[in-house]
N, C-alpha and C positions, 0 to 999 in steps of 0.2 A: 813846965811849959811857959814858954815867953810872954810877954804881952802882946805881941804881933802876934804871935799863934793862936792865943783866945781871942782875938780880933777876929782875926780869920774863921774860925771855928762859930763862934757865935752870925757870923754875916751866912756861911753857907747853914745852917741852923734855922735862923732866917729866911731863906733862900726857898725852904721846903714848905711854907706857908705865903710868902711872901718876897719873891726873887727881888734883888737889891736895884736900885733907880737904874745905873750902867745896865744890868744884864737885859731889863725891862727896852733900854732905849734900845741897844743892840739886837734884839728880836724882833724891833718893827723897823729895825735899817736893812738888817738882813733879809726880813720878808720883802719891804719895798727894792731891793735888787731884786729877788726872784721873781717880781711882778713886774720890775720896767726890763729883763731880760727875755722874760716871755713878751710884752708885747712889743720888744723890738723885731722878734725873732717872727712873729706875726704878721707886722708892716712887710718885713722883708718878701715872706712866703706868699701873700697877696700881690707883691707885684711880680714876680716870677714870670707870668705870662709878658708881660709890658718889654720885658730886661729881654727873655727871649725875641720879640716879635722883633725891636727895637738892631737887636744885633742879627737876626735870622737866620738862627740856630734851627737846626733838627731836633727830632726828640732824642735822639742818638746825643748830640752832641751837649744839648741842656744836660743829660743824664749824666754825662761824664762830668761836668762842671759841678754838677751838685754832691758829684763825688768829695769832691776838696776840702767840702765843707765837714765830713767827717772823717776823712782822712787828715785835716788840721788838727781838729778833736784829739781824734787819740794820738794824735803826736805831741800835742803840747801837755797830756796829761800826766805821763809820770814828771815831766819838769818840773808841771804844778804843784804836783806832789813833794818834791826838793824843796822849790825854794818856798813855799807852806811851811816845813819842817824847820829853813834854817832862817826865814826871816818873819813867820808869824802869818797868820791866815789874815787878816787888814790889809795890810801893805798890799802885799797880792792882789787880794778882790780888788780891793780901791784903783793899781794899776790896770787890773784885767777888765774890769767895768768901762775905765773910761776907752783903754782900745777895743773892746768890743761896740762900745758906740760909736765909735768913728767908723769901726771896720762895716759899719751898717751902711755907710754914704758908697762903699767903695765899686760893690756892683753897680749900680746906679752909674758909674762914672768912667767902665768898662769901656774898650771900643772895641774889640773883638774877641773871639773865641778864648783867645791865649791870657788877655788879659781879666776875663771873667773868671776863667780858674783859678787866675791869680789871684786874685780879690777875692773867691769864696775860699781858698786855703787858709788867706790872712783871717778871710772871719772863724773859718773852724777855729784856727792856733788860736784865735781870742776867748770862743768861746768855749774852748776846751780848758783854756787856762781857767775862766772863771768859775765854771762851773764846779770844780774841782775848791777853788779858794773860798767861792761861798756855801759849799756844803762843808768845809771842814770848818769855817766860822760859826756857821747854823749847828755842828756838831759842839762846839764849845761855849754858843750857848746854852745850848741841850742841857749842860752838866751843874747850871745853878736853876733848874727846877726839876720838879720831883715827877709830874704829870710828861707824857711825849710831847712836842713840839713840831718835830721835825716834816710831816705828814700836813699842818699846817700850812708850812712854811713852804713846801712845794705845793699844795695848793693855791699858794699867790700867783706861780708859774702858772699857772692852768687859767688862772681870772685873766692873767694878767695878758695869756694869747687871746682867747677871747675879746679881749677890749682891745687887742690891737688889731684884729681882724678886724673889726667894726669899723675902726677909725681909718685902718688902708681901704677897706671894700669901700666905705664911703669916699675918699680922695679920690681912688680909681673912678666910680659910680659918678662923681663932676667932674673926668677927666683931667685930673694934676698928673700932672708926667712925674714917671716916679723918679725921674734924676733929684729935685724941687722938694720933691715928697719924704725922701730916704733921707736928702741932707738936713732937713727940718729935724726929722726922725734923730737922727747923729744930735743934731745939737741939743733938744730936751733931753732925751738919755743921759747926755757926757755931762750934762750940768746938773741933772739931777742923782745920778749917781756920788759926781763929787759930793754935793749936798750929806745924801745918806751915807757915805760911807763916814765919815765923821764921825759919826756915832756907833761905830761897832768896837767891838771888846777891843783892845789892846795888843799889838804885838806878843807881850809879855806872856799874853795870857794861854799861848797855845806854839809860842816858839821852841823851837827844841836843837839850836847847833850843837848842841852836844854829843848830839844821837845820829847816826848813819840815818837816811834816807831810804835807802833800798831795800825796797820791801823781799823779805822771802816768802815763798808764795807756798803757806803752810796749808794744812787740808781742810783749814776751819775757811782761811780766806778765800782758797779755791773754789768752796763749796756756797760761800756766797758770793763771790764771783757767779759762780753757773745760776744761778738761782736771776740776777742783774741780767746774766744774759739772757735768759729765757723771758723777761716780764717785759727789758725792750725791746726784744724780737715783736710779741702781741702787739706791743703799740708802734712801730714801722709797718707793720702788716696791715695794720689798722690806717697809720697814715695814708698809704700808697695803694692798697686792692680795694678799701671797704667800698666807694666810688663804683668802681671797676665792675665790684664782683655782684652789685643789685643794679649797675647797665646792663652787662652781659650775659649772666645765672639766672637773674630774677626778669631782666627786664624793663625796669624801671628808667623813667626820666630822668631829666637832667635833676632837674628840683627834688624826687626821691632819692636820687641816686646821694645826692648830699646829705639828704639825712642819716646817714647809716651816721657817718663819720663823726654828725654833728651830734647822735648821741652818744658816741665814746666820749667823746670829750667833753659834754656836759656832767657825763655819770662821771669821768675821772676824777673834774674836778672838783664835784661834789663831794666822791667819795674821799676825796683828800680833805676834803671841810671837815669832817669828821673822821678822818682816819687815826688823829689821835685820842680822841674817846675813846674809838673800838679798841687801839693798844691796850690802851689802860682796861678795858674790861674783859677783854678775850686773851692779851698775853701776844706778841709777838708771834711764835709761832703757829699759835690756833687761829690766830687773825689770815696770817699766809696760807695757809690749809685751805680756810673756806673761802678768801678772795680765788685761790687757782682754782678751784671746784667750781665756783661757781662762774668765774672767766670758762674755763673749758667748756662747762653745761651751755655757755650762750653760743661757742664756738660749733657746739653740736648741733644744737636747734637752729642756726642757721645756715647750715651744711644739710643736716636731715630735713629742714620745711623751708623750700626755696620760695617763700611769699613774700612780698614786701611787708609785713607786721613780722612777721620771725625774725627777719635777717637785722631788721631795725632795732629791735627786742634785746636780740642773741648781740649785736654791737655794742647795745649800750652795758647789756651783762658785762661783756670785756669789760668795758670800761670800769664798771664799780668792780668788778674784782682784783683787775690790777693796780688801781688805784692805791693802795696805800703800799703797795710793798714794795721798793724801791724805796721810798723814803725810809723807812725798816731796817733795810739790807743795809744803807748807806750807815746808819746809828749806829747798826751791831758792827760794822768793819772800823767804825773810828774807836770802836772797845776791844779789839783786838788786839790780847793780849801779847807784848814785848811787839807790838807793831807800832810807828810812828803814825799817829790818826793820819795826817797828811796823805800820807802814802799809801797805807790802807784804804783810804777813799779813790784816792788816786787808780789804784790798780783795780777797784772793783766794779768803780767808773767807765775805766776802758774796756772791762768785759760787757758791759753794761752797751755801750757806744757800738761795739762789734757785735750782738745782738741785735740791734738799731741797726747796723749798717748790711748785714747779711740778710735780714729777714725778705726784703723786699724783694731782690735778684733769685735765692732761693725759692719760694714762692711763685717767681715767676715760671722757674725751671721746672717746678713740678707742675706748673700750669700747662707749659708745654708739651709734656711729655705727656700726663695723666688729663686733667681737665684742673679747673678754676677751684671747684670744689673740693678737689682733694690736695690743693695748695693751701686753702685755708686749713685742711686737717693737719697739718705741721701746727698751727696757732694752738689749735686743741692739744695735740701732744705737747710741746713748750709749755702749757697750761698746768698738763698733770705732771710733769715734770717739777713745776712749784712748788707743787703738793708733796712730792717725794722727796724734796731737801729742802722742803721747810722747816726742818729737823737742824740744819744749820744755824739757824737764827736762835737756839736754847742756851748756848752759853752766854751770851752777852745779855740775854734776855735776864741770864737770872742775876746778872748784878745787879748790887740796890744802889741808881746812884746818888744817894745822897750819901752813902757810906764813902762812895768814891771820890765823892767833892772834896770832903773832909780829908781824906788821905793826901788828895793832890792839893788841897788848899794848905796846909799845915807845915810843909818843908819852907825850906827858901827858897825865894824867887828865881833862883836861880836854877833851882833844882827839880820846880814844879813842871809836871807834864801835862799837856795838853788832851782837849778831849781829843753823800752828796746821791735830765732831760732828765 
């Protein structure tokens, strides 16, 4: 063994008591991405109303518009997946953070219908790109400690919509016209993202031109694909009906009616504060198990006891259940074996995204057809469906990876492999 190899060996050694200064700074660059993406993505969604009045849209036509935004998504994500692979997960985010904050001024700056599609496409494509580059980041640094991370680290997302909800509700609340508001927005973002992105791992440390990009889409990947797509389905459901379904089912005011939603997302992103504790002591798989279980039980009781306390109850249940698994799915697909982490995130991401993006219109359809109630019973089956291929998530689970550090830290640089709403 070389001297660079016991270097290496001794640092990730290290690493399982004591992760090295780099990987340390890199974990709170990457978490502050995930918290100034969430609350851009917050400023955004709070002025929504304003961009519509402003242009004098229908709801029809708002709806299509908002389409672009995840029809961007998953267009930019197997790219993101590419060039993640062939030019390192840094570069990437670093590119994709600052056009996602620009791309934040662009609604704002619309002047009709056509040109708001446009501008929410351009924000999808950005923040499909980034999303994709800063979970395969966050996945590499995953791999110099020994405890999960990664459930953290998407809980900054969760803080971090929160406080930007506060901060647009309050602009909106003194009347700033969100063109003023969004550009402000754009320029903190783009300058504070440059800022952190500085400090995340290294090209080197997760590039792979060596290796094809294109993911094959095996039955380990598939299966947590479907798993991505079931947990985002719960939380579009949750964005778009919880409102809806305690106006209309329950009855509730405007002011209850927001509570539902306001506790999924408090439970979420609680549950993501601690979602890597629970890893560590329940195991991956039995973590998933009992979040869908207990996601679906809230799913029930607010479907079976149409009260305003059930339905508020039974929301925030969602929320702590699906809370952590996603961040989970995203770990075990960047350990996917003879998969490019890149890629693997990438495609598991866009099942993830088209979950998100069918839940809502589905939903709708069997609102139509059946009642409100039996729309949200899709939430519950998607639920226990979690439960049933959380059986997926056991092989990456049982790697040890500090065994794995050590394998990929020990070749040459050149030869070392890399470890994501």
């Amino acid at each position: 063994m070389t001297a660079v190899e016991i270097t290496h060996v001794r640092e990730v050694d290290r690493d399982g008591v004591a992760p090295s200064r780099s990987a340390r700074v890199a974990r709170w660059a990457v978490s502050a991405l995930f918290f100034l993406t969430g609350a851009g993505t917050a400023n955004w969604a709070v002025r929504i109303p304003a961009v519509q009045e402003r242009l004098g849209l229908t709801p029809g036509q708002l709806g299509i518009a908002l389409l672009g935004v995840s029809a961007g998504a998953i267009t930019a994500m197997p790219i993101a997946g590419r060039l993640v692979a062939r030019h390192g997960s840094r570069p990437v985010t670093r590119v994709a953070a600052l056009a996602f904050a620009l791309a934040l001024a662009l609604p704002a700056l619309a002047w009709s219908f056509p040109t708001l599609l446009a501008s929410l496409a351009v924000l999808g494509l950005a923040n499909g790109m980034l999303d994709v580059a800063m979970n395969a980041q966050a996945a590499t640094v995953q791999r110099h400690y020994r405890q999960p991370i990664m459930s953290r680290v998407h809980a900054l997302y969760s803080f971090g919509g929160l406080a930007g909800a506060a901060v647009g509700g309050r602009a909106a609340a003194f009347g700033v016209a969100a063109r003023p508001h969004l550009m402000m927005v754009a320029l903190v973002l783009a300058t504070a993202s440059l800022a952190f992105g500085a400090g995340m791992l290294p090209a080197s440390a997760d590039a792979m031109p060596e290796q094809s990009a294109t993911t094959r889409l095996t039955r380990h990947l598939a299966a947590l694909g479907f798993v991505a797509f079931c947990v985002l389905f719960g939380e579009g459901a949750m964005a778009n009906w919880s409102a809806v379904y305690l106006r209309d089912v329950v009855g509730a005011g405007p002011g209850l009616a927001a509570a539902g939603f306001a506790a999924f997302s408090l439970t979420m992103a609680t549950g993501r504060a601690v979602g890597d504790a629970l890893t560590t002591h329940l195991r991956p798989v039995r973590l998933a198990r009992l979040g869908g279980a207990i996601a679906a039980l809230g799913a029930m009781l607010a479907i079976a006891v149409p009260q305003p306390w059930a339905v508020v109850v039974g929301f925030g249940a969602i929320g702590a259940g699906l809370s952590s698994i996603f961040p989970i799915v995203l770990a075990a697909a960047s350990r996917t074996r003879d998969v490019v982490p890149g890629a693997a995130i990438a495609a598991v991401s866009m099942c993830g995204y088209s979950g998100l993006l069918a839940g809502p219109p589905l939903i709708g359809a069997v609102a139509s057809a059946l009642t409100l109630r039996g729309g949200l019973g899709l939430v519950a089956i998607s639920c226990v469906a979690v439960v049933l291929f959380a059986r997926s998530l056991r092989e990456a689970a049982s790697d040890e990876p500090r065994r794995r550090a050590v394998r990929r830290a020990t070749p040459p640089p050149a030869q070392a492999a890399p470890a994501h709403r």
